[in-house]
SETI-353510 format. One line per 10 residues: number of its first residue (from 1); for each residue x, y, z of N, C-alpha, C. Coordinates in steps of 0.001 Angstrom, whole numbers. Atoms other than C-alpha are relative to their C-alpha. Example, Ala and Ser with C-alpha at 12.3 -4.5 7.8 and 13.67 -1.06 7.14 Angstrom:
% residues 2
1) 890,-1190,0,12300,-4500,7800,900,1200,0; -820,-1190,-60,13670,-1060,7140,-770,1090,730
% end
This chain:
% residues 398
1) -241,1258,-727,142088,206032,2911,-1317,-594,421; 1397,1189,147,139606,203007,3468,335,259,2066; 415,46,-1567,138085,202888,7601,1477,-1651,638; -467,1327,-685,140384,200753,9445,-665,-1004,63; 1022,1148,-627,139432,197099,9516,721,-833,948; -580,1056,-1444,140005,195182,12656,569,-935,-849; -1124,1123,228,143375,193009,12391,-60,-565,1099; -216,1534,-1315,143811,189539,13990,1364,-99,125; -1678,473,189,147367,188929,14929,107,-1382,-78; -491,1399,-37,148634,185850,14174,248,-209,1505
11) -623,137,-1689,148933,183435,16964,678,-1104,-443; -549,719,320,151274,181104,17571,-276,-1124,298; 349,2056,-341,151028,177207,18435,-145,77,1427; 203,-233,-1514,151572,178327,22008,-1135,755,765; 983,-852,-339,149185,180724,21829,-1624,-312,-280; 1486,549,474,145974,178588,20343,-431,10,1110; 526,246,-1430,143462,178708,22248,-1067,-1207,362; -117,1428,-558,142369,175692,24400,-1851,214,40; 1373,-171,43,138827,174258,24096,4,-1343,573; -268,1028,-1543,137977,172047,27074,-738,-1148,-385
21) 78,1934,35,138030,168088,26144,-1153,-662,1414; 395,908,-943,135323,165702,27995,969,-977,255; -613,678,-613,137018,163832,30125,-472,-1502,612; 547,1520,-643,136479,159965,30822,753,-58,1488; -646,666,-1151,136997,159467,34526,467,-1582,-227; -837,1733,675,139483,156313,35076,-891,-842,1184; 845,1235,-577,137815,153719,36299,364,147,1447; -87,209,-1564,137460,153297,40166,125,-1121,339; -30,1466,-533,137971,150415,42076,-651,-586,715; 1054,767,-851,135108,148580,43193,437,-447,1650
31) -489,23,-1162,134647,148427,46803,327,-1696,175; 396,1671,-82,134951,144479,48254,-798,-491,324; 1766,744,-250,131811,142250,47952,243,-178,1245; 337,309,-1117,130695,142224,51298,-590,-1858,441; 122,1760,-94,130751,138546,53009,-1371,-392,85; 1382,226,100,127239,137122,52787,-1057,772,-367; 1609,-667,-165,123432,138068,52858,87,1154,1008; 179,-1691,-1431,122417,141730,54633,-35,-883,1714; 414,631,-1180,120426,139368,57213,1152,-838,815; -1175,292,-901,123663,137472,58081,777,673,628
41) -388,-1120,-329,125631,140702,58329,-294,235,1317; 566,-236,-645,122892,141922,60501,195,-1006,1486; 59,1076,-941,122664,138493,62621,1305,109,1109; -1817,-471,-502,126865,138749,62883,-688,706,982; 44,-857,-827,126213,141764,64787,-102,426,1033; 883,276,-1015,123527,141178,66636,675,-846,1208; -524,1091,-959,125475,138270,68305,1281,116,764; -1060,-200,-1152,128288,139786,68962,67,1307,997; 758,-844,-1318,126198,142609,70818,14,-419,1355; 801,944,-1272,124464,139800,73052,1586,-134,542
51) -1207,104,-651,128093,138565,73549,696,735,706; -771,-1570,-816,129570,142110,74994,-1114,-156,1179; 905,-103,-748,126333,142076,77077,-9,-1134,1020; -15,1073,-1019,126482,138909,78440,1452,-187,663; -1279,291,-1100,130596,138881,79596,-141,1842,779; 65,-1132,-974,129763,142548,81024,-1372,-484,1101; 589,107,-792,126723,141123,82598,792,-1588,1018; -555,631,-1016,129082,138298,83953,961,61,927; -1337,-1252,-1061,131868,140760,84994,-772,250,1486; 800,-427,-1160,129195,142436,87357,-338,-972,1414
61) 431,953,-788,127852,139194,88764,1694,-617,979; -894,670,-378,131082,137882,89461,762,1163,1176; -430,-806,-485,132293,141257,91155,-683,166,1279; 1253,64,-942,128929,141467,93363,531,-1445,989; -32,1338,-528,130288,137586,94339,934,174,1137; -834,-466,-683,133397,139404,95736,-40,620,959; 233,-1108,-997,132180,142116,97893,-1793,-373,28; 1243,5,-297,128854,140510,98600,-1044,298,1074; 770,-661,-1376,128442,141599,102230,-359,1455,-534; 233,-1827,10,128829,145454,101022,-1417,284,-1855
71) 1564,-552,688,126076,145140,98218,-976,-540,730; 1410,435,-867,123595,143325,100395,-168,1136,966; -95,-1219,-758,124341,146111,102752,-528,1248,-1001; 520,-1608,892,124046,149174,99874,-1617,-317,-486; 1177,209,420,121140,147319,98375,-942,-321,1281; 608,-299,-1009,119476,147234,102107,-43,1720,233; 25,-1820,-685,119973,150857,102691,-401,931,-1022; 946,-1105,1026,118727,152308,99332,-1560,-925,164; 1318,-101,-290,115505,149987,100498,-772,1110,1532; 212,-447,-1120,115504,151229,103793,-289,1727,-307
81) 297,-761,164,115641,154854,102648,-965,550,-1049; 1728,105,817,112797,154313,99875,-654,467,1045; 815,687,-953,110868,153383,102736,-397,1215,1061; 372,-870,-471,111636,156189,104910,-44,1745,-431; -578,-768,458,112505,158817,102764,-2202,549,185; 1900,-391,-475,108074,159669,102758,135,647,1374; 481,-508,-1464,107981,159718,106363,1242,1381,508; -675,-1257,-178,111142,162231,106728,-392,1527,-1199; 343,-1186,1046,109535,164457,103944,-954,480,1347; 687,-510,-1026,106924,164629,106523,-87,510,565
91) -275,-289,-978,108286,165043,109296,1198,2056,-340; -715,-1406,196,110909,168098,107491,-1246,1209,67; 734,-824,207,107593,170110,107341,272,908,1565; 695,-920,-1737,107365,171148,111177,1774,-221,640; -1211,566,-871,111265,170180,111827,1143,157,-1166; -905,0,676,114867,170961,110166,200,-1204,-871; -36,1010,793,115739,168422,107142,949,-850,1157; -1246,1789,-469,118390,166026,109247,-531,-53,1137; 1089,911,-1181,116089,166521,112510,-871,-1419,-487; 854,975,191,113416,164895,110581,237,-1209,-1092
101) -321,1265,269,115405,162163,108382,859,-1094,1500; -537,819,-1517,117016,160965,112022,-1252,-278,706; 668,557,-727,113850,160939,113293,-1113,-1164,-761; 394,795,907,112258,159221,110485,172,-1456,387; -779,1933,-483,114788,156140,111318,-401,-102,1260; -361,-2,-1471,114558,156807,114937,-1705,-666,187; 1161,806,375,110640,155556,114287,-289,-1499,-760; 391,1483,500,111162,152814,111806,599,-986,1279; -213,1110,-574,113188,151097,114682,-643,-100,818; 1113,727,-1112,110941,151440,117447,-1171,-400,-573
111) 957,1267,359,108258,150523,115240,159,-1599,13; -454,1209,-195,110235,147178,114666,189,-636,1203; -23,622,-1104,111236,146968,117737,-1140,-362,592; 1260,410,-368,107790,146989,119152,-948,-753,-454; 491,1119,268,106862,144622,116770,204,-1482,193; -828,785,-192,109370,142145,117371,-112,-657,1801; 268,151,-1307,108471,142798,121229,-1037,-979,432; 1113,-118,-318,104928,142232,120693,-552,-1859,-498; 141,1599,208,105584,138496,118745,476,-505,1218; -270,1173,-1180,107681,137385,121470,-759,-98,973
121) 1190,-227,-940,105446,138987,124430,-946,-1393,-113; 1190,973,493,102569,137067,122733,644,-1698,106; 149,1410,-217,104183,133699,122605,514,-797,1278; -333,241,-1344,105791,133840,126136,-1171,-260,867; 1174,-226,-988,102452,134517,127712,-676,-1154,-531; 1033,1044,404,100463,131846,125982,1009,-1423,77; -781,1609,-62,103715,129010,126543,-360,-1430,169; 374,1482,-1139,102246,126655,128908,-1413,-597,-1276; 1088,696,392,98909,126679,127120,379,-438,-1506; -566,-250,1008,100499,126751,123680,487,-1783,-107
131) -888,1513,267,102640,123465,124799,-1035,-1121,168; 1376,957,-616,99571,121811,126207,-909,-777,-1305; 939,-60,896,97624,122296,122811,249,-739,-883; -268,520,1381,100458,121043,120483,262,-1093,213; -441,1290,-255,101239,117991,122991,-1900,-859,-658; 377,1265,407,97652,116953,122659,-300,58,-1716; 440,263,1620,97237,117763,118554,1071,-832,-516; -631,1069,971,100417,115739,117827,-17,-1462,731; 1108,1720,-374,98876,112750,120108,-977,-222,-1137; 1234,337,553,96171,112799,118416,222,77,-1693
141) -118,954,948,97889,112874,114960,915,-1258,13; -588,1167,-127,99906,110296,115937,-280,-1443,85; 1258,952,91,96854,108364,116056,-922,-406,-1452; 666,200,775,95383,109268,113168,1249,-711,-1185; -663,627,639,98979,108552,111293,463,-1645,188; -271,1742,-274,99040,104982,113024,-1255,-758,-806; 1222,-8,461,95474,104689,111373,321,-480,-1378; -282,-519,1332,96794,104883,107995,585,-1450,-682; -808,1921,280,97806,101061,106211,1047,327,-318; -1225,469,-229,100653,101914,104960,1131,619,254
151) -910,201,-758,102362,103923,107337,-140,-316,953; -341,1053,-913,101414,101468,109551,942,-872,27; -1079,966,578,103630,99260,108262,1506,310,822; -904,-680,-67,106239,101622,109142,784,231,1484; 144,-102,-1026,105852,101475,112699,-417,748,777; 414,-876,-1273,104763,103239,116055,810,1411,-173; -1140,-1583,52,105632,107369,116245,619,-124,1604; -1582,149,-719,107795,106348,119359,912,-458,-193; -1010,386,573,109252,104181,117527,674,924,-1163; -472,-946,823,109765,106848,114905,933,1230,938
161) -779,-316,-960,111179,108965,118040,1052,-440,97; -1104,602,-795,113616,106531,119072,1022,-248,-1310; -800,316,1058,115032,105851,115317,508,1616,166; -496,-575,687,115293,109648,114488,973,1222,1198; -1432,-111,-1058,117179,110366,118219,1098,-696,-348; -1036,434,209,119485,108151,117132,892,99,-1455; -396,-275,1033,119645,109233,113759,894,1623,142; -771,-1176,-254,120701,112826,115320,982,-551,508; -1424,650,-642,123277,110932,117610,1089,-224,-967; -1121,847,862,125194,109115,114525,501,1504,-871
171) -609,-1105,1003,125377,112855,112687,76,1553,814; -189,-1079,-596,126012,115104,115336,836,817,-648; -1278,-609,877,129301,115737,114001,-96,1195,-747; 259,-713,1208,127640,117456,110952,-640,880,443; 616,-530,-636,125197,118875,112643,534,1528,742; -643,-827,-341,127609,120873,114643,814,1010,-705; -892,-594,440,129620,122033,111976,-1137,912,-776; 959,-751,808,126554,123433,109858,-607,1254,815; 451,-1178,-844,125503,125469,112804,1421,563,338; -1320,-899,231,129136,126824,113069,-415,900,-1030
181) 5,-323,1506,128486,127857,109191,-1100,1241,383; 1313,-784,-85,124938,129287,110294,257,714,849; -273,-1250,-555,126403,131378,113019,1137,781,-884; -879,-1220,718,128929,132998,110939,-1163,781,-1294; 1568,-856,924,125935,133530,108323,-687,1197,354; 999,-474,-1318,123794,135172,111395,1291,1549,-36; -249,-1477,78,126940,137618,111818,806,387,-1103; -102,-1217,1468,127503,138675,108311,-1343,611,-159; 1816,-209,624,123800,138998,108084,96,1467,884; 299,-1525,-852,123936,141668,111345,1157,1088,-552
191) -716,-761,271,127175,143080,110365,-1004,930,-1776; 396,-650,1421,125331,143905,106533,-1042,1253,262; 948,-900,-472,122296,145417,108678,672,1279,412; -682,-1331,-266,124632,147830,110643,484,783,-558; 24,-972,868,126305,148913,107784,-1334,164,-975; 811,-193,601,123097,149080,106023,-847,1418,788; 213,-906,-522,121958,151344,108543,701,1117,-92; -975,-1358,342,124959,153620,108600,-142,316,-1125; 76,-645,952,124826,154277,105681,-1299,591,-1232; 1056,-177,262,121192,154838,105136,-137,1542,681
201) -354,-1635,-889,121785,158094,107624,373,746,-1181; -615,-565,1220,123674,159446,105171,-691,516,-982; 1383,-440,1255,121202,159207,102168,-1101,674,587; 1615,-936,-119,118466,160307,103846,970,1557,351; -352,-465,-511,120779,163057,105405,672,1008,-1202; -816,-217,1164,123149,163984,102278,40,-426,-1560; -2,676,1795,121805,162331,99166,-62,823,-935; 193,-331,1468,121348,165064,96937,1479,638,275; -1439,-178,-484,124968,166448,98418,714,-1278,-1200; -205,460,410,125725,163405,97458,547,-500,-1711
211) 302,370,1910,124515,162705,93863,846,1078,-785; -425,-1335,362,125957,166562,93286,1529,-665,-139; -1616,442,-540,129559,165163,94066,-283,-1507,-1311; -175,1510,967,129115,161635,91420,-374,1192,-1436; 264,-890,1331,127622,164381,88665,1730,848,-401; -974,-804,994,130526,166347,88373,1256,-998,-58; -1427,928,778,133244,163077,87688,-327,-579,-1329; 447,127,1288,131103,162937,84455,128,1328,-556; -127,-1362,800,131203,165497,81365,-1200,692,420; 651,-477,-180,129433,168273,81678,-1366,-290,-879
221) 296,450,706,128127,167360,78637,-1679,-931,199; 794,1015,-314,126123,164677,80003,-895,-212,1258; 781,-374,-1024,124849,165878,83120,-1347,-506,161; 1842,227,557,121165,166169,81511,-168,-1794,82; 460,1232,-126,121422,162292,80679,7,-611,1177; -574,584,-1478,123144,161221,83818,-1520,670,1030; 678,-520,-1157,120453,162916,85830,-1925,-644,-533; 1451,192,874,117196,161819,83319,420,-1712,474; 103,1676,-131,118515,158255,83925,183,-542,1559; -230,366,-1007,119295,158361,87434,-1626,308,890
231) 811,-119,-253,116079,159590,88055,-1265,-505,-250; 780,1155,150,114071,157091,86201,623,-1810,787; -431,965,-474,115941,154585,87810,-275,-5,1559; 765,-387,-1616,115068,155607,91614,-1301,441,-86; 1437,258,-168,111719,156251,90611,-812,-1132,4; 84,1475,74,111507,152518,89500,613,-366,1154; -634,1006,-1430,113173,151106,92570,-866,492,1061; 1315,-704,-1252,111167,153576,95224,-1139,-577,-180; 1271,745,324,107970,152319,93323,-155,-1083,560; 105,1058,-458,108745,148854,93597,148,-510,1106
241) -185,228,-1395,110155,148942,97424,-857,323,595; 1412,-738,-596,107097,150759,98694,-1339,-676,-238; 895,750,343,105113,148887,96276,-301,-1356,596; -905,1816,-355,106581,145323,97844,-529,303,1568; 103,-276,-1494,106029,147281,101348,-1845,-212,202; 1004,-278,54,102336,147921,100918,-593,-1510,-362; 302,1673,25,101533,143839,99408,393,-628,1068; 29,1070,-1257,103312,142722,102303,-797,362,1094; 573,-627,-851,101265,144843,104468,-1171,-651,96; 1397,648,476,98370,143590,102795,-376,-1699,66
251) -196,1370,-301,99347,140149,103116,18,-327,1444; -414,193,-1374,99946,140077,106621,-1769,385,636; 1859,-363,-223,96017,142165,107140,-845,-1417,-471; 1001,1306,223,94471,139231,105514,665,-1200,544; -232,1210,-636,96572,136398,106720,-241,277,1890; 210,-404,-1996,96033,137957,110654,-2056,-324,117; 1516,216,-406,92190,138070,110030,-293,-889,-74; 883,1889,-207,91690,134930,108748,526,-1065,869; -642,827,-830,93790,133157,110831,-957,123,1459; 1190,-445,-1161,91648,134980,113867,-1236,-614,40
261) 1331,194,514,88538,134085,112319,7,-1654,351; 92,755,28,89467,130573,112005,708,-984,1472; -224,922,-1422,90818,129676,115370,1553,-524,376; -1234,875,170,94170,129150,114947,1181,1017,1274; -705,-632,-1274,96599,129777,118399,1286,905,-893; -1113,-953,752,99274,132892,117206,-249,455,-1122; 363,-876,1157,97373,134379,114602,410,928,-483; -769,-1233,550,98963,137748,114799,1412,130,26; -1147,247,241,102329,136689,115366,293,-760,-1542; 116,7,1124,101841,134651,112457,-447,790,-1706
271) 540,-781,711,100531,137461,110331,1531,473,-116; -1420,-688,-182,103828,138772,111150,1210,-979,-1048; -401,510,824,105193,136107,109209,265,-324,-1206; 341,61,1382,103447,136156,106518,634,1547,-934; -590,-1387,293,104479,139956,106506,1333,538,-714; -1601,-98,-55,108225,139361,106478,599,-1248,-1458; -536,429,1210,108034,136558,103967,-651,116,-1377; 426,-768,1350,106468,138460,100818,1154,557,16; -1037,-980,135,109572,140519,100725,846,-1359,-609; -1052,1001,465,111205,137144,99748,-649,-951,-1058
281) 403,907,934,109967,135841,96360,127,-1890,59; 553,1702,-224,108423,132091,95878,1091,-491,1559; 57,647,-1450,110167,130985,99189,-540,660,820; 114,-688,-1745,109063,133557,101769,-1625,-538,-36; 1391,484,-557,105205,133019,101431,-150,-1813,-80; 540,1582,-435,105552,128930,100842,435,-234,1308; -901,211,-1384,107715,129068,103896,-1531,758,1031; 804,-314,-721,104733,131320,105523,-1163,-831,273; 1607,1210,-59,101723,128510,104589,677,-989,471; -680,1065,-983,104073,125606,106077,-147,328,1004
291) 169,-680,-1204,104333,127645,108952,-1118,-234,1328; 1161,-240,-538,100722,128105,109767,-892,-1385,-186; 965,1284,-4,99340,124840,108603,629,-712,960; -697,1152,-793,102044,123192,110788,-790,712,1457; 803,-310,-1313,100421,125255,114108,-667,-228,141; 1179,520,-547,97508,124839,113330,-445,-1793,-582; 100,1504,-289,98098,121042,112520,-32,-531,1291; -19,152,-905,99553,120805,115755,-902,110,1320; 806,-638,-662,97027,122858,117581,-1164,-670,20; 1157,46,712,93963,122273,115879,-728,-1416,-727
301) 226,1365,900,93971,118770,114049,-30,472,-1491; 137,190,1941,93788,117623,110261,-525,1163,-991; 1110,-841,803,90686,119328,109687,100,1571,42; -155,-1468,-77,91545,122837,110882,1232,67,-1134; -830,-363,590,94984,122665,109027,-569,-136,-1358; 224,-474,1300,93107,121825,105827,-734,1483,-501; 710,-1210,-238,91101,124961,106511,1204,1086,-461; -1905,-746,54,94701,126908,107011,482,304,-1354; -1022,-162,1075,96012,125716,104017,-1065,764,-1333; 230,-671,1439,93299,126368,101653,-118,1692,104
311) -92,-1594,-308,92941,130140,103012,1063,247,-428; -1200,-588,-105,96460,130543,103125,15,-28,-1448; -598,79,1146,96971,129597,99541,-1500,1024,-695; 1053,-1220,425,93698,132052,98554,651,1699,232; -905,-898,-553,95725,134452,100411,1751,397,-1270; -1154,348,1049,98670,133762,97946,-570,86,-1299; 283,-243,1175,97046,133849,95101,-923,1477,-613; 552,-1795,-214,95287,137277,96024,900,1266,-174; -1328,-799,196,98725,138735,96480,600,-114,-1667; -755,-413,813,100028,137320,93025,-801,133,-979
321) 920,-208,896,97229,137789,91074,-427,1444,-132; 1151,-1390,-88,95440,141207,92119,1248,875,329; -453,-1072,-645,97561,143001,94385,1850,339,-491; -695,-136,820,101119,142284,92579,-275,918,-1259; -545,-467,1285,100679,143226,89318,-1083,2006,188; 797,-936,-27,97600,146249,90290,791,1524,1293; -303,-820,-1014,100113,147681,93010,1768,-144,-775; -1322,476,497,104073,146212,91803,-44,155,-1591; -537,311,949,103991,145530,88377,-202,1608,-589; -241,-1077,551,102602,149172,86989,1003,488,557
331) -1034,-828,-253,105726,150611,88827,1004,-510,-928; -1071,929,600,108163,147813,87518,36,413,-1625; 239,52,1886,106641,147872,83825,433,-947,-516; 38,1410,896,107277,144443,83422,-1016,-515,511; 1007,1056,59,105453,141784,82367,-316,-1025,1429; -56,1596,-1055,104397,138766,85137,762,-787,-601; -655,1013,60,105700,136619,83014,1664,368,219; -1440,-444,-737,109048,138700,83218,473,-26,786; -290,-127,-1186,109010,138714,86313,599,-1201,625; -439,1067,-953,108859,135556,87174,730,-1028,-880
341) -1121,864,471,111469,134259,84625,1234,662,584; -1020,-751,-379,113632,137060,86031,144,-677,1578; -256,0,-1315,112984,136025,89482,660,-1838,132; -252,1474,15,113705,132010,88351,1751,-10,-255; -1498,571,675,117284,132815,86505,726,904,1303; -1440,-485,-1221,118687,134929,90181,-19,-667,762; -249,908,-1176,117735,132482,92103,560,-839,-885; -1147,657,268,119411,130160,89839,1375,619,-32; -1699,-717,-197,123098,132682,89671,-150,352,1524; -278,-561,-1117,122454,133911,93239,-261,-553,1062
351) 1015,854,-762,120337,131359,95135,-1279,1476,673; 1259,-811,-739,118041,133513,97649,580,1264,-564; -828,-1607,-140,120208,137029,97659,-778,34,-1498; 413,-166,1530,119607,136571,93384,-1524,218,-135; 1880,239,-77,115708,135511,94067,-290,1660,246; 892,-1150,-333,115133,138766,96068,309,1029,-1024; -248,-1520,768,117252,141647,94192,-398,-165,-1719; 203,155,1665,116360,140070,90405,-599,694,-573; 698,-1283,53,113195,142297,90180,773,1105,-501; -176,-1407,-267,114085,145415,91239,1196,424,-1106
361) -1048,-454,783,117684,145470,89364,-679,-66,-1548; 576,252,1390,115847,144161,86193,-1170,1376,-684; 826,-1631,42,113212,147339,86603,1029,1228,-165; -805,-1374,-117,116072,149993,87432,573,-244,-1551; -589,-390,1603,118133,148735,84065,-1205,24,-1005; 879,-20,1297,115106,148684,81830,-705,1422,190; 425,-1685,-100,113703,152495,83287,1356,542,-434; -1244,-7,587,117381,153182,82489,133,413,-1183; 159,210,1546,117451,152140,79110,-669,524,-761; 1026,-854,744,114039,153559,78260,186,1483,-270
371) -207,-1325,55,114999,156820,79435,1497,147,-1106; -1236,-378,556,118238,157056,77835,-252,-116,-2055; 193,-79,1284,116630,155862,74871,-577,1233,-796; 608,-1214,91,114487,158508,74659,563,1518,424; -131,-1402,-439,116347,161274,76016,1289,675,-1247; -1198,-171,870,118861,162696,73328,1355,652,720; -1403,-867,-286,122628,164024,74016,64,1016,-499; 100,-1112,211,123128,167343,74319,1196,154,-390; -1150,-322,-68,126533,168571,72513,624,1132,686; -826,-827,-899,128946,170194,74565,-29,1608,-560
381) 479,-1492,342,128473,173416,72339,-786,663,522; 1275,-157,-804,125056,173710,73579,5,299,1481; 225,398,-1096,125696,172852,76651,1271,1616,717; -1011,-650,-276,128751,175093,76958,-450,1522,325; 445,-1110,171,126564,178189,75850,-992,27,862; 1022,-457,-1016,123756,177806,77906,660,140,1685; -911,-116,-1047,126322,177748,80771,963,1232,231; -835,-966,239,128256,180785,79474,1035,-66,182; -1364,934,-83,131163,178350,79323,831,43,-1371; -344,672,941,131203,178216,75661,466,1436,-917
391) -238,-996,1235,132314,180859,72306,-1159,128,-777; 821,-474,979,128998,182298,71178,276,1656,-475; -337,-1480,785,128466,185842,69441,504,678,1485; -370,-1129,-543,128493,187586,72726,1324,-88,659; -1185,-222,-455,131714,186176,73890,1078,467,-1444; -410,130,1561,132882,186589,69989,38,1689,209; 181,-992,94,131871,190077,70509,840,844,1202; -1144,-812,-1281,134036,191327,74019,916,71,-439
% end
C-alpha cells in the first residue's frame, strides 16, 4: 500500500468558505451649511453675551432701586469695617478679638465726634468776629459789583435784596415742601448710618463666622473658587477704601495749610471739608473750592479769593493727578480713564449714591473676574478625595 495522502472532503455551498468583501460605506448625510461667515457666527454670539450681561446688569440696578436704604447701609458698613478692621488687628494684640474690634469702633466715634466738636467749637468762638468780617467783605463787594457797567445796569445790591426777599415770599410754598422732602432724606440718611453701624459690629466681630456659614450653601466643589474670588474681591475694596481714606487725609493736610498760610478765617474747619468731600467723586471737592473761595470772598475780598481758588484747584489737581492714581488706582487696577467713565455712567443711573459706589463695585467685579479667570475648578472627585469624602483605592480597599 501507497502512504496515505491527505483527503479534502468535499464541501458544500453552505460550507464555502467566506472571503471578506470591501465594503463601500453608504453615504452620510451632510451636516447643515451653517448660516453665514465664522465672523458673523462669532459676532451673533458675542451680542447676545453683552445682551444677558446687560438685562442681569439691569436686574441688579433695578433691585438696589428697591431696597436702597439697606445697600447704602451694607455698602457703609463693609467701608466702615475696611477702615477699622487695621486698628482692631491692633488693638487684638494686647486684648481679646471682640474687646478689641468694639474698641476699634468705640475710637472711630470719638475720634469723629471730637472732630465734629472741634469744627463747631471753632466757629462758635470766632461768631461775632467772623460776622463782622463777612458784613464788611460783602460791603465792600457790593461796591466793587456796583463798579462793574453792566451789572450796573442791573441795579443797587439792596435793591437786589429787596427783589430776591420777595422772590422767597411768592415761593414759599415750594420752599416748604422741598425741606419736608430734605428732612425725610436727613432721616433715611441717619436711619442707613445706624444700621450701618449695627451691622459693622458684627463683621468686625463675626466675619469669618460669618463667611464660614455663606461657604457651605455652595458645592463643596467650589469652595476653592468661592473663597479665591471672595478674597480678591475684599482685597480690592479694602485697598480702595483705605486708599480713598488716606487721599482724603491728604487733601484735607494740604488744603488746612494753605488755607493757614494764606489768611483765610476757618482754615481748619475748612480742611475738614475738603476732607469729607474727596470721598464724594467730582462733586465733593468742587463743592469744597466753592466753599472756601466763598469765605474767603466774603472775608478777605476779590483778591484773596482769587488766591483761594487758584490753590484750591492746585490742591485738586494734586489729588487727581499724583496721589489718585500713585495711592487708588494701583489697588483698583483700572485705568483713569476707566475710572472716570465709570464714575460718569453711576452718576448718570444713580445720581450721587451711583457717583460714589461706581468705582469700588467696578474694581470688586473686575478682581472677581480676573481671579476666577485664572483660578481653575476643581472636580468634585478631587475634591471629594482630598477630603476623604470621596471612593479612592483606600476606601476601594476596606
Amino acid at each position: 500500500m501507497t502512504a496515505d495522502a491527505p483527503t479534502v472532503a468535499p464541501t458544500t455551498a453552505a460550507e464555502q468558505p467566506t472571503t471578506l468583501q470591501p465594503t463601500t460605506p453608504e453615504p452620510s448625510t451632510p451636516p447643515p451649511a451653517a448660516f453665514g461667515a465664522p465672523w458673523i457666527r462669532s459676532t451673533g454670539d458675542l451680542a447676545w453675551k453683552l445682551i444677558g450681561i446687560g438685562l442681569a446688569v439691569a436686574l441688579v440696578f433695578y433691585v438696589v432701586s428697591l431696597v436702597q436704604l439697606v445697600f447704602v447701609a451694607l455698602f457703609l458698613a463693609l467701608v466702615f469695617t475696611t477702615v477699622l478692621l487695621p486698628l482692631g488687628d491692633l488693638y487684638d494684640r494686647v486684648m481679646p478679638r471682640g474687646l478689641a474690634m468694639a474698641a476699634s469702633l468705640l475710637t472711630a466715634v470719638l475720634a469723629v465726634g471730637a472732630l465734629v466738636t472741634y469744627v463747631v467749637s471753632s466757629v462758635v468762638s470766632r461768631w461775632e468776629d467772623l460776622a463782622t468780617e463777612f458784613g464788611t467783605g460783602l460791603t465792600d463787594l457790593a461796591v466793587l459789583v456796583t463798579d462793574i457797567p453792566l451789572l450796573a445796569d442791573l441795579g443797587t445790591p439792596t435793591e437786589w435784596l429787596q427783589d430776591g426777599g420777595a422772590w422767597l415770599q411768592a415761593n414759599a410754598g415750594s420752599y416748604l415742601t422741598t425741606a419736608a422732602e430734605s428732612a425725610g432724606s436727613i432721616a433715611e440718611g441717619a436711619t442707613a448710618v445706624v444700621l450701618a453701624i449695627f451691622c459693622t459690629v458684627f463683621f468686625l466681630t463675626q466675619g469669618d463666622r460669618m463667611w464660614r456659614w455663606v461657604l457651605t450653601l455652595v458645592p463643596e466643589d467650589r469652595h476653592d473658587r468661592w473663597q479665591a474670588a471672595a478674597s480678591a474681591g475684599w482685597t480690592s475694596f479694602s485697598g480702595f477704601t483705605r486708599g480713598m481714606f488716606f487721599v482724603a487725609l491728604s487733601d484735607g493736610v494740604l488744603a488746612g495749610i494753605f488755607l493757614t498760610v494764606v489768611g483765610v478765617p476757618l482754615a481748619l474747619p475748612l480742611s475738614v471739608v475738603v476732607f469729607l468731600g474727596a470721598f464724594i467723586p467730582m462733586i465733593g471737592p468742587v463743592a469744597a473750592i466753592v466753599i472756601s473761595v466763598l469765605v474767603a470772598l466774603a472775608a478777605k475780598g476779590p483778591v484773596l479769593a482769587l488766591v483761594v481758588l487758584i490753590g484750591m484747584v492746585v490742591v485738586a489737581q494734586i489729588d487727581a493727578n499724583v496721589l489718585q492714581p500713585l495711592i487708588t488706582g494701583k489697588q483698583v487696577s483700572l485705568h483713569p480713564v476707566v475710572m472716570a467713565l465709570v464714575v460718569a455712567a453711576g452718576s448718570v443711573l444713580g445720581g450721587l449714591l451711583g457717583a460714589v459706589v461706581a468705582v469700588p463695585l467696578t474694581a470688586v467685579t473686575w478682581a472677581v473676574f480676573s481671579k476666577l479667570r485664572k483660578t481653575p475648578r476643581v472636580p468634585a472627585e478631587v475634591t471629594g478625595r482630598r477630603t476623604g469624602q470621596g471612593t479612592g483605592p483606600a476606601d476601594e480597599a476596606d
